[in-house]
FIPATI-677648 format. One record per residue (C-alpha): residue number from 1; residue in one letter; x, y, z. Coordinates in pm, 1 decimal. Each point is the difference from the previous one (the first is absolute). Layout:
BEGIN
+-----+------+----------+----------+----------+
: seq : type :       xx :       yy :       zz :
+-----+------+----------+----------+----------+
: NUM :    a :        X :        Y :        Z :
...
+-----+------+----------+----------+----------+
REM end
This chain:
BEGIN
+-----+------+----------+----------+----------+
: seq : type :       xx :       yy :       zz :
+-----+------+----------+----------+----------+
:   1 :    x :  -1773.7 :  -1342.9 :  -1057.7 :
:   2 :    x :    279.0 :   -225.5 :     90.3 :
:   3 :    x :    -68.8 :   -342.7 :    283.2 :
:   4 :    x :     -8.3 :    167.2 :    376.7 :
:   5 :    x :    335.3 :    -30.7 :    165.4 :
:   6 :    x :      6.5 :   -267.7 :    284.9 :
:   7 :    x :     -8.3 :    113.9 :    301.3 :
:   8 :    x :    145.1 :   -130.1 :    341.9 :
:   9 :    x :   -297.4 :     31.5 :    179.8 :
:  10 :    x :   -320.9 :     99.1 :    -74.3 :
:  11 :    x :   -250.4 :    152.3 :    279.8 :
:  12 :    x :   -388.7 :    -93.4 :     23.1 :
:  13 :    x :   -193.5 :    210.9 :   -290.2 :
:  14 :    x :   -159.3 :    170.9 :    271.3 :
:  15 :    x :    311.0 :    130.9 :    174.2 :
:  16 :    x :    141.6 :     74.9 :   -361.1 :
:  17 :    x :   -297.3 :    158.4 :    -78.3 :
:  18 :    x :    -10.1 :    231.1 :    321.2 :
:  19 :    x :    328.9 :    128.4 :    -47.5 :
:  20 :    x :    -24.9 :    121.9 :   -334.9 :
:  21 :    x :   -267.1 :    203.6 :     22.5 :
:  22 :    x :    171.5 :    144.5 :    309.6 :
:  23 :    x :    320.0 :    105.2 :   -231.7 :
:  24 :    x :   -221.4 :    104.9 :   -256.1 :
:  25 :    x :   -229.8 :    199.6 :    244.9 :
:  26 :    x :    339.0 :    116.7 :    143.5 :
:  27 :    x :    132.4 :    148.3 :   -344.2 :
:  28 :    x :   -337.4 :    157.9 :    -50.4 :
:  29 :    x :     50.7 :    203.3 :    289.6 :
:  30 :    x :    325.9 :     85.2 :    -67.6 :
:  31 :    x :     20.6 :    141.0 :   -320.0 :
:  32 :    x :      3.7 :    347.6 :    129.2 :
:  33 :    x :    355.2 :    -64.8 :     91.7 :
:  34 :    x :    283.3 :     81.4 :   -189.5 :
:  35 :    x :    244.7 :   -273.1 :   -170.8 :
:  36 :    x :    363.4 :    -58.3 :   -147.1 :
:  37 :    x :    336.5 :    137.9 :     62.8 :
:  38 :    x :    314.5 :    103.6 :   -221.5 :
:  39 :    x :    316.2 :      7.7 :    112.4 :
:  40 :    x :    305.5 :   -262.4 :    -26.0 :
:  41 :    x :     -5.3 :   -372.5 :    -45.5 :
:  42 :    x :    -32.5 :   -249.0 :    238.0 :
:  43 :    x :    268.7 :   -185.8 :    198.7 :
:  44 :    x :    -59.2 :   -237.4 :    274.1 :
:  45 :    x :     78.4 :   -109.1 :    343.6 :
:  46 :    x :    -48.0 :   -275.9 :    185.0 :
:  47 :    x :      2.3 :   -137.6 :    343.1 :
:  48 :    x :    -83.8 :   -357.4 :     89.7 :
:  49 :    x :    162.8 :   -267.1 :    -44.8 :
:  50 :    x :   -242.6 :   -117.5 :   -259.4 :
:  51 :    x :     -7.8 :    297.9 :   -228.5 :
:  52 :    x :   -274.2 :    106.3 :    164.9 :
:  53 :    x :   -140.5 :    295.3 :     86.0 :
:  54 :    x :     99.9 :    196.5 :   -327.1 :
:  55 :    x :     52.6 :    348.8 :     15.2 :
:  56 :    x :    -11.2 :    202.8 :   -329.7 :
:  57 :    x :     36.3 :    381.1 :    -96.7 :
:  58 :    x :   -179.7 :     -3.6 :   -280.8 :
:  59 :    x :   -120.1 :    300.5 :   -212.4 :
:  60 :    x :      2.0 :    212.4 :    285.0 :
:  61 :    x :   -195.2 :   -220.7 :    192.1 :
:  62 :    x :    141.8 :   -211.1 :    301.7 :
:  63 :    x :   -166.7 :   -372.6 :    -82.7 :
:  64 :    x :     44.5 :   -303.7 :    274.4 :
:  65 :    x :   -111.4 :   -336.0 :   -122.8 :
:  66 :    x :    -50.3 :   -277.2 :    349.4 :
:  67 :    x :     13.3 :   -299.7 :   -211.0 :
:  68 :    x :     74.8 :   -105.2 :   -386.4 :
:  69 :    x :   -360.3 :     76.4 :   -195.9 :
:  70 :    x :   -171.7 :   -324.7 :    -55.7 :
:  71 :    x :   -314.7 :    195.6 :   -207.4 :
:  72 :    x :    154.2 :    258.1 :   -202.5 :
:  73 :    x :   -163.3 :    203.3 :   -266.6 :
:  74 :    x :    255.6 :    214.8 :   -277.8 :
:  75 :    x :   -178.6 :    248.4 :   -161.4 :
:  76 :    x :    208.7 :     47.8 :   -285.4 :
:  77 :    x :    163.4 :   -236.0 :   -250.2 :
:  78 :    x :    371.2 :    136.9 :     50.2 :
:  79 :    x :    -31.4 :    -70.8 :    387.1 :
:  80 :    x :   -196.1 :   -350.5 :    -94.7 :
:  81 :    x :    323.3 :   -125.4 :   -201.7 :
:  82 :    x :    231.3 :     83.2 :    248.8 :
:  83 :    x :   -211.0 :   -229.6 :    273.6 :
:  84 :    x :    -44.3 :   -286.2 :   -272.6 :
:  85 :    x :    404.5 :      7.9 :   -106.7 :
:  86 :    x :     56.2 :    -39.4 :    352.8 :
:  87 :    x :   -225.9 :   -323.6 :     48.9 :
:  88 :    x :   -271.6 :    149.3 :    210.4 :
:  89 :    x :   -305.6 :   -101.4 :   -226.3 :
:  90 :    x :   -152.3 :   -163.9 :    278.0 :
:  91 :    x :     40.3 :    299.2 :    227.1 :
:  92 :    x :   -222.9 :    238.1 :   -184.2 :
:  93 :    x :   -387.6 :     50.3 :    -30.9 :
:  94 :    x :    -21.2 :    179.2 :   -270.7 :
:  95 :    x :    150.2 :    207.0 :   -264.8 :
:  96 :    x :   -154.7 :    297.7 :   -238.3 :
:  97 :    x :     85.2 :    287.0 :   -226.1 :
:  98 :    x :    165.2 :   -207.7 :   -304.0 :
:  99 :    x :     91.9 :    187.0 :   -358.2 :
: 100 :    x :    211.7 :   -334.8 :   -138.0 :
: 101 :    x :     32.9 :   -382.7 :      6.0 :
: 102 :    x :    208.2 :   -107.1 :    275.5 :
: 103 :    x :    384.1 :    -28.1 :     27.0 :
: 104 :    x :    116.7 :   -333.5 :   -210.6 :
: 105 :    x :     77.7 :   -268.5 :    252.8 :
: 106 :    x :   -302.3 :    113.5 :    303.2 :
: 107 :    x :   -291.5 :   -102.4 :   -240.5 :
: 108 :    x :     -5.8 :   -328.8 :    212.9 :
: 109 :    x :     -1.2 :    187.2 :    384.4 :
: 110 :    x :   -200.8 :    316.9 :   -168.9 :
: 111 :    x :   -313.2 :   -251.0 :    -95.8 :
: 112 :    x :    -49.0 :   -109.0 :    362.6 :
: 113 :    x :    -62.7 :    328.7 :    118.4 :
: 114 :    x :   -343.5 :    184.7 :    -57.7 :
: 115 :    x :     -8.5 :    332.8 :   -171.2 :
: 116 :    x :   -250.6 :    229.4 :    243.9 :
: 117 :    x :     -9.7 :    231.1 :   -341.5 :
: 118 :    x :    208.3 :     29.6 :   -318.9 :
: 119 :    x :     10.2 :    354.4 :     17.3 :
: 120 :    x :    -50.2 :    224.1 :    377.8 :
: 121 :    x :   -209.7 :   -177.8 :    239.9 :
: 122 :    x :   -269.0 :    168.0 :    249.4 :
: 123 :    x :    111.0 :     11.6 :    350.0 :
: 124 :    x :   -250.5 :   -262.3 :     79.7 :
: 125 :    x :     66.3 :   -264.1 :   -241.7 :
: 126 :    x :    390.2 :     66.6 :    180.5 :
: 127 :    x :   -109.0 :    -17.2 :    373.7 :
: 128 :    x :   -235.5 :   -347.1 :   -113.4 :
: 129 :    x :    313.6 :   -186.1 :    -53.1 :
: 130 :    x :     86.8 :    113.8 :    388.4 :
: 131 :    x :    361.1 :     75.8 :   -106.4 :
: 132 :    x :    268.4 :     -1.9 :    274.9 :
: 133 :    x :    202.9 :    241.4 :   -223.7 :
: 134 :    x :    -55.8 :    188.0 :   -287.4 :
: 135 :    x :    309.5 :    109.6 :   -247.0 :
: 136 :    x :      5.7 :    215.1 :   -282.1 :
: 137 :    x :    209.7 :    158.7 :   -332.4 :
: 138 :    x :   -126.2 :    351.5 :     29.5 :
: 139 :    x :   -133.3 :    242.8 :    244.7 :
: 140 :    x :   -323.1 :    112.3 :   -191.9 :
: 141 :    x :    -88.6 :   -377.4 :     86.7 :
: 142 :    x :     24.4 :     93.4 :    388.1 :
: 143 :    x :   -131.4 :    353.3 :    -51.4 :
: 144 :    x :   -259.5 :    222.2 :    -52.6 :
: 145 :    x :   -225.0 :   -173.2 :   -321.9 :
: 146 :    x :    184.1 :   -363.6 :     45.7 :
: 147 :    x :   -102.1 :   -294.9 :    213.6 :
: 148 :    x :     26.8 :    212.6 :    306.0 :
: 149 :    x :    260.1 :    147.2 :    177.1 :
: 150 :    x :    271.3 :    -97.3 :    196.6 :
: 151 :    x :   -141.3 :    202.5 :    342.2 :
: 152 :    x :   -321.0 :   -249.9 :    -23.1 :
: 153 :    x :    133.8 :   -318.1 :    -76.3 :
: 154 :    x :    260.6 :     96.0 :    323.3 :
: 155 :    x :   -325.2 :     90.6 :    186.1 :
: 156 :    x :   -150.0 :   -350.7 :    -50.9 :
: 157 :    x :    336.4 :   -179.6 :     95.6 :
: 158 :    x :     96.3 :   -122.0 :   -388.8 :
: 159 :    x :    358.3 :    110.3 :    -33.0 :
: 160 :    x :     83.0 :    137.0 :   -334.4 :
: 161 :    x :    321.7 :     23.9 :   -186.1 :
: 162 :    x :     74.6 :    268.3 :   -291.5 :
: 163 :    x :    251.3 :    -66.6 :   -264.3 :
: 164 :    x :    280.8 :    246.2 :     27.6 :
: 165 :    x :     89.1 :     80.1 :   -322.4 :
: 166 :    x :   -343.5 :    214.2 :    -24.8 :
: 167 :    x :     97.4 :    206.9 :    294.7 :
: 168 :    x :    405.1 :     13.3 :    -29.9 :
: 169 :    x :     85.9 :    320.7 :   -157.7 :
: 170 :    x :   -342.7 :     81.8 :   -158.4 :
: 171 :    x :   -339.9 :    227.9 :     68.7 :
: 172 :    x :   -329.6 :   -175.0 :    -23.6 :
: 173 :    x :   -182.3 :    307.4 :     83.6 :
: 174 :    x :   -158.5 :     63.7 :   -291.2 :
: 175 :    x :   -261.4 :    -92.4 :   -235.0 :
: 176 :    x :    245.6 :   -206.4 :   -251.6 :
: 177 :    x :    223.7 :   -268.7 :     31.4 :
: 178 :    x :    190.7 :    216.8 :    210.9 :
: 179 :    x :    377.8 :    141.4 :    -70.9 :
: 180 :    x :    379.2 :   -130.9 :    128.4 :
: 181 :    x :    205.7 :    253.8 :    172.9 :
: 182 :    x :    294.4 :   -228.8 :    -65.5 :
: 183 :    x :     44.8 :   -295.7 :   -223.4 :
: 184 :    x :    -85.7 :   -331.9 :    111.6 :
: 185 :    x :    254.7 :   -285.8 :     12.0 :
: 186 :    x :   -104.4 :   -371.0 :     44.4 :
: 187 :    x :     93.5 :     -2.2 :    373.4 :
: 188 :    x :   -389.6 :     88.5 :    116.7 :
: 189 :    x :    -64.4 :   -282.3 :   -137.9 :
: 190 :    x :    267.0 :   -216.3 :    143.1 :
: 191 :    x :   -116.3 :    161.7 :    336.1 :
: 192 :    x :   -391.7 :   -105.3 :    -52.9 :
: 193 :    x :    122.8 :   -403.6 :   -141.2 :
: 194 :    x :    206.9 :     -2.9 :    355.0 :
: 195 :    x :   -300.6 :    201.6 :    211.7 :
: 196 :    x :   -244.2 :   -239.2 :   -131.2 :
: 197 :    x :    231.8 :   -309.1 :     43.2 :
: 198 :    x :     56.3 :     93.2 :    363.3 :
: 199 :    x :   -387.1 :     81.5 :     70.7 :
: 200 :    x :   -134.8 :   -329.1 :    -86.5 :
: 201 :    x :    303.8 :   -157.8 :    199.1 :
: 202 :    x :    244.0 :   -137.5 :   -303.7 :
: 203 :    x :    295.9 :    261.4 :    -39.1 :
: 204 :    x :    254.2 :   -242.0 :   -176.6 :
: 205 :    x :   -286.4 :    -26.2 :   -249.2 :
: 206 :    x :     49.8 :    406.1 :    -49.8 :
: 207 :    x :    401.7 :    -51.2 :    -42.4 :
: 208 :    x :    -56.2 :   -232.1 :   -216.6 :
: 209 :    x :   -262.7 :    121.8 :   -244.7 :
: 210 :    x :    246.7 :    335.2 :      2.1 :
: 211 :    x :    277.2 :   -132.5 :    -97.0 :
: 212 :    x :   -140.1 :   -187.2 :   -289.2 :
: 213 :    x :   -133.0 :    358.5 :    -96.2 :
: 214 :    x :    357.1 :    179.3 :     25.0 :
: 215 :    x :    115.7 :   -265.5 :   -179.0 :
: 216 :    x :   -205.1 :     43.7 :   -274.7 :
: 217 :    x :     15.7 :    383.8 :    -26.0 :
: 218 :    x :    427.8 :    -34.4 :     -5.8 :
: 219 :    x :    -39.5 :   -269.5 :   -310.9 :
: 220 :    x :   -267.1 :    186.2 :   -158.4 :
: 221 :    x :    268.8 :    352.5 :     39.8 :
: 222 :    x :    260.4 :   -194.8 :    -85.2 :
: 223 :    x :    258.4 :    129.3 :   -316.5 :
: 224 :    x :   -284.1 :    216.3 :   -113.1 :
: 225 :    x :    -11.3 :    367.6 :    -89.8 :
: 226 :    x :   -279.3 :    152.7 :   -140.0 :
: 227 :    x :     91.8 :    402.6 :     27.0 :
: 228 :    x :   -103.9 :     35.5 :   -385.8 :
: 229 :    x :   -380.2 :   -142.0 :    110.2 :
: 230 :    x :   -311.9 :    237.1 :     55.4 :
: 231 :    x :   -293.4 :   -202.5 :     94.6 :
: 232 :    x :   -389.5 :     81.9 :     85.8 :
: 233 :    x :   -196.0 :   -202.2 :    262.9 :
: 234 :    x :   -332.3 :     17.2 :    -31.6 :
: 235 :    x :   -250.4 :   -186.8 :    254.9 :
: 236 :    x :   -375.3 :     64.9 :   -136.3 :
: 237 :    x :   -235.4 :    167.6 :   -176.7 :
: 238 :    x :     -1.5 :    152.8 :   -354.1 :
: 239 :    x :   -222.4 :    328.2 :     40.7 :
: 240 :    x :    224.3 :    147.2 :    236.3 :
: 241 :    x :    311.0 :   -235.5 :     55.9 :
: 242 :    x :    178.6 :    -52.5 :    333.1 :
: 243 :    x :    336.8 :     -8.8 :    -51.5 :
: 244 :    x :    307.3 :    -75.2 :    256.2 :
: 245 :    x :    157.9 :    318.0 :    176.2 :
: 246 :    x :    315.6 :    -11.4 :     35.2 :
: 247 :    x :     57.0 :   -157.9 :    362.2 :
: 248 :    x :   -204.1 :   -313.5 :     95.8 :
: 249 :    x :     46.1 :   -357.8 :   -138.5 :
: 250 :    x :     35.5 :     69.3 :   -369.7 :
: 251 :    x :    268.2 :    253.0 :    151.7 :
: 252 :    x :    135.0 :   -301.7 :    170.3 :
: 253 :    x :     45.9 :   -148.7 :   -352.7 :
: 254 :    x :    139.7 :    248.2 :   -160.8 :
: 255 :    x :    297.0 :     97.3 :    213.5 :
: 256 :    x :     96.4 :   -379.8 :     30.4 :
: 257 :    x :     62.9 :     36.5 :   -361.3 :
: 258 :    x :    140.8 :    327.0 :    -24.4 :
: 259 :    x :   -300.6 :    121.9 :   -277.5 :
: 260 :    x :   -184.6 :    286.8 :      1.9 :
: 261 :    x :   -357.0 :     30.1 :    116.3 :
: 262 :    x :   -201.3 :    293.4 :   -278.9 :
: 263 :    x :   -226.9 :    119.4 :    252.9 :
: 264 :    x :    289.1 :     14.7 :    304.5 :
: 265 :    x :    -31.9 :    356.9 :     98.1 :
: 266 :    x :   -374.1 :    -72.4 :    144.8 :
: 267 :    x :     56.1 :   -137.2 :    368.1 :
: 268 :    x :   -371.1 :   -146.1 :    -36.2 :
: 269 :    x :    -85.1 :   -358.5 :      8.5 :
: 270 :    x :   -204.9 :    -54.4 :   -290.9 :
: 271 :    x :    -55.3 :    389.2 :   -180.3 :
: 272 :    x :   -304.7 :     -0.7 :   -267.8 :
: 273 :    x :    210.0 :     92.9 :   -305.8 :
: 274 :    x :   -139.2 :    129.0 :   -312.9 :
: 275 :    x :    119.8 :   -206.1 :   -325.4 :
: 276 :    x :    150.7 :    302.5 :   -167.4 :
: 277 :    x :    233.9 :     52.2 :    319.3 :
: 278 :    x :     94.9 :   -351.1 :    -46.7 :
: 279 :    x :     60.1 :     65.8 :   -395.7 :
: 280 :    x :    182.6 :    266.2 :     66.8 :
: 281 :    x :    261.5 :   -208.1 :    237.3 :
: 282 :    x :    -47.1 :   -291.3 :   -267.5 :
: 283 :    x :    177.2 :   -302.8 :    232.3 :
: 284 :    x :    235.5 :   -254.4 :   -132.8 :
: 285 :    x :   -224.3 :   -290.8 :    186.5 :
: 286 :    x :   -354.6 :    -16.8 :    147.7 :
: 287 :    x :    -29.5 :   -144.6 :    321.7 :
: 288 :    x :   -367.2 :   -152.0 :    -49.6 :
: 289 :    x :   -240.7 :   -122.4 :    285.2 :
: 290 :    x :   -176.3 :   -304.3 :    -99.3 :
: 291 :    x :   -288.8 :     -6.9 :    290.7 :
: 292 :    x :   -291.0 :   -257.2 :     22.8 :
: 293 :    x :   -188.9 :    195.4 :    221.8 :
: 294 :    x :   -302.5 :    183.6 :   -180.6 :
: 295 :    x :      8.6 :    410.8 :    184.2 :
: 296 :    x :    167.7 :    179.1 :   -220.3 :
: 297 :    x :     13.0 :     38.8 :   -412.9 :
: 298 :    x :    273.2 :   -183.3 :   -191.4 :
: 299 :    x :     81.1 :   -224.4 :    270.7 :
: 300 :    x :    133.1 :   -287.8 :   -186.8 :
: 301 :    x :    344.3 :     27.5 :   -230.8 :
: 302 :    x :   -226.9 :    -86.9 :   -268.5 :
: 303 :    x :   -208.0 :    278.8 :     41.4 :
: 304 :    x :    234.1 :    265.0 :     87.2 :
: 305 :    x :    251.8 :   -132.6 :   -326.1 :
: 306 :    x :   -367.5 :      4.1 :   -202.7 :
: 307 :    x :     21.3 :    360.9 :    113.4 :
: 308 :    x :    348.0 :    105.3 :    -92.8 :
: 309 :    x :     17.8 :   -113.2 :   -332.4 :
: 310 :    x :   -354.2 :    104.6 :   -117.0 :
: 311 :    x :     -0.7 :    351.7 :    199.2 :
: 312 :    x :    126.0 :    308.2 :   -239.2 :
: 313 :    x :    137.4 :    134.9 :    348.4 :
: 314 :    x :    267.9 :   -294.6 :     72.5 :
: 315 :    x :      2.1 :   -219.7 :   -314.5 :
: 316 :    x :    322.0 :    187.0 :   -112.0 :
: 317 :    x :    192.3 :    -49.9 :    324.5 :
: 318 :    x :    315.4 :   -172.3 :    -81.1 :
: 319 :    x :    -76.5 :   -206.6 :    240.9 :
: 320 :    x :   -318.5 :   -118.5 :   -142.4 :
: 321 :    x :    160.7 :    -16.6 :   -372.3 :
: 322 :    x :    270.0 :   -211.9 :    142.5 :
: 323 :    x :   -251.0 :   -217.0 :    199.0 :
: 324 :    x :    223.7 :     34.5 :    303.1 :
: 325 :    x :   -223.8 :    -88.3 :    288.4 :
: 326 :    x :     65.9 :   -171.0 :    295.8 :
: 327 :    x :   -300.0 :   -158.4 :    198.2 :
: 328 :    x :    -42.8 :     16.1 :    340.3 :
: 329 :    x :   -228.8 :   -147.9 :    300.2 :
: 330 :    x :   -170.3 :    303.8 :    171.8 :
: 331 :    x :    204.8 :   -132.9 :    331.1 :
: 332 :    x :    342.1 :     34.7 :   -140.1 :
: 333 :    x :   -128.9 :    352.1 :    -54.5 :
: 334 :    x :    -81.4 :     48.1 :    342.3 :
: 335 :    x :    293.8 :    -27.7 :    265.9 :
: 336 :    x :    -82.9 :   -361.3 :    100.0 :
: 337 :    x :    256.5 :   -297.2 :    -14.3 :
: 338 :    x :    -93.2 :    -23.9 :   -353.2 :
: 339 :    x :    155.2 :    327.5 :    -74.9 :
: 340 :    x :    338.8 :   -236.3 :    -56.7 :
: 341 :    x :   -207.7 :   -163.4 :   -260.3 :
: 342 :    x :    -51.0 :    303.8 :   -176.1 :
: 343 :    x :    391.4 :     54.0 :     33.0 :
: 344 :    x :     40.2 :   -291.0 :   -163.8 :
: 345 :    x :   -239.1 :      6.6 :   -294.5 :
: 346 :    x :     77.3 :    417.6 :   -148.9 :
: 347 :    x :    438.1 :    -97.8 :     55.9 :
: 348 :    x :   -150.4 :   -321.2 :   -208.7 :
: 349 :    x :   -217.8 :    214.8 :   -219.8 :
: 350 :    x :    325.2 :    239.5 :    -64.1 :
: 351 :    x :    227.7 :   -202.3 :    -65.5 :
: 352 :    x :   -220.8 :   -135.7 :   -310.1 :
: 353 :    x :    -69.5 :    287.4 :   -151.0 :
: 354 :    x :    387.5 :     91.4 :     -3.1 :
: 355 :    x :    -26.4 :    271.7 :    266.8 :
: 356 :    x :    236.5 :   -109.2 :    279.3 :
: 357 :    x :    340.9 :   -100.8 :     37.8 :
+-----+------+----------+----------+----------+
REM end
């Protein structure tokens, strides 16, 4: 657990005391209700001179924040990078739900900030930090089986904010990692950098922090053409594997580049794949997760490459002959700022192996 984050001012223990166990008692009662909403992103609106209220359609859900959060908690590590790159460290509570180290250059502003849990926190270690918003990466976070749900954080009078690119163009209704209707593009996530940004009160911060990121992407694209490529992204475990679908970040990737995803005619987010199916596509390049979190089997590149080239099933992929693998953080697999980062490292990882023009 990282130091506590200053705060501005702190209220007698008692006081502090009283009105946590009246949000906790409050989401106790409350979790009969119903949470979380899918529909389009979020774009924003605002009224006083100072920024200030801020009016967001987000997710389907209509979110007004009075004032810029002073006591923030982000649920997921995706939304947590975002706040950090934007130099609101000392804005947030808390932070949670982690599967990497984080993003070179926030190790400094990431350390002052206290991790509630390193993988999904209970509602009640959430409502003990007394957050005055609460942000998230996906909507099984704010839903039925996550921290709670949207509906009773809104009942208790803690805003909450939903990152778009898991509700643009794709169904969460079902028991997976849900499925895209329609590819995504990196614009959610320009919409969430410049939602957040105007939330906690800083919206040149968003501009700025975008631009840098469409910069990247264009110099990463740049002269490159890698039509010939067939690549295989694979995010965790070795039993039963689950490998990219055709349309979410690794789809992002892919199209950038102008390769060819294997598995691209399955509009689900992360399909368990058998390893025959993936022998019988036999990709040019594996895509490999290399995850420090401990849920899942073959969570670490080491592992999963330990796999590959001992397994009878995948030991003769061309891909695993050729040792072309390209490692990734779990967040660049996720559509999260850090999705450019991925960009950069497979047009990096292609051009190596002689695969892109």
């Amino acid at each position: 657990m990282s130091p506590e984050t200053p705060r501005d001012s702190v209220p007698p223990i008692a006081s502090t005391v009283r009105r946590t166990a009246l949000l906790i008692a409050g989401l106790v009662l409350l979790t009969a209700c119903g949470g979380g909403g899918s529909a389009s992103g979020g774009e924003a609106r605002e009224s006083a001179a100072d920024g200030f209220p801020v009016t967001l359609e987000n997710c389907g859900r209509t979110v007004t924040v009075d004032a810029a959060p002073r006591h923030a908690v982000s649920l997921n590590q995706g939304s947590t990078e975002i706040l950090l790159s934007l130099g609101l460290a000392d804005r947030l509570a808390g932070t949670a739900t982690w599967t990497d180290p984080v993003m070179k250059g926030l190790e400094k502003e990431e350390a002052g900030v206290p991790r509630i849990a390193e993988n999904q926190p209970s509602s009640e270690k959430v409502l003990a930090e007394e957050p005055d918003f609460v942000s998230a990466s996906f909507e099984s976070t704010l839903g039925k089986g996550g921290v709670a749900s949207r509906d009773q954080f809104q009942e208790l009078g803690v805003p909450t904010y939903l990152a778009p690119s898991d509700c643009t163009g794709k169904d969460n209704t079902g028991s997976s990692d849900g499925s895209r209707t329609v590819p995504l593009t990196m614009d959610p996530v320009y919409t969430e950098v410049r939602d957040l940004a105007r939330v906690f009160g800083v919206p040149e911060r968003g501009e700025k922090l975008v631009t840098a990121l469409r910069g990247r992407v264009d110099k990463a694209t740049a002269d490159i053409d890698a039509s010939d490529a067939t690549l295989l992204y694979w995010f965790a475990n070795a039993e039963a594997p689950y490998l990219a679908g055709c349309c979410g970040a690794p789809g992002i990737i892919t199209e950038e580049l102008g390769a060819k995803n294997v598995f691209d005619d399955t509009h689900e987010e992360w399909p368990q794949i058998n390893w025959e199916t993936v022998a019988d596509r036999n990709p040019d390049v594996l895509v490999i997760g290399d995850l420090t979190r401990r849920s899942q089997t073959a969570e670490s590149a080491e592992k999963k490459i330990e796999f590959l080239e001992s397994s009878p099933a995948t030991k003769n992929l061309d891909a695993v002959r050729h040792k072309r693998y390209v490692l990734l953080s779990g967040q660049a697999m996720n559509p999260t700022i850090r999705t450019v980062e991925g960009l950069e490292r497979v047009a990096a990882g292609l051009r190596s192996f002689g695969l892109a023009g």
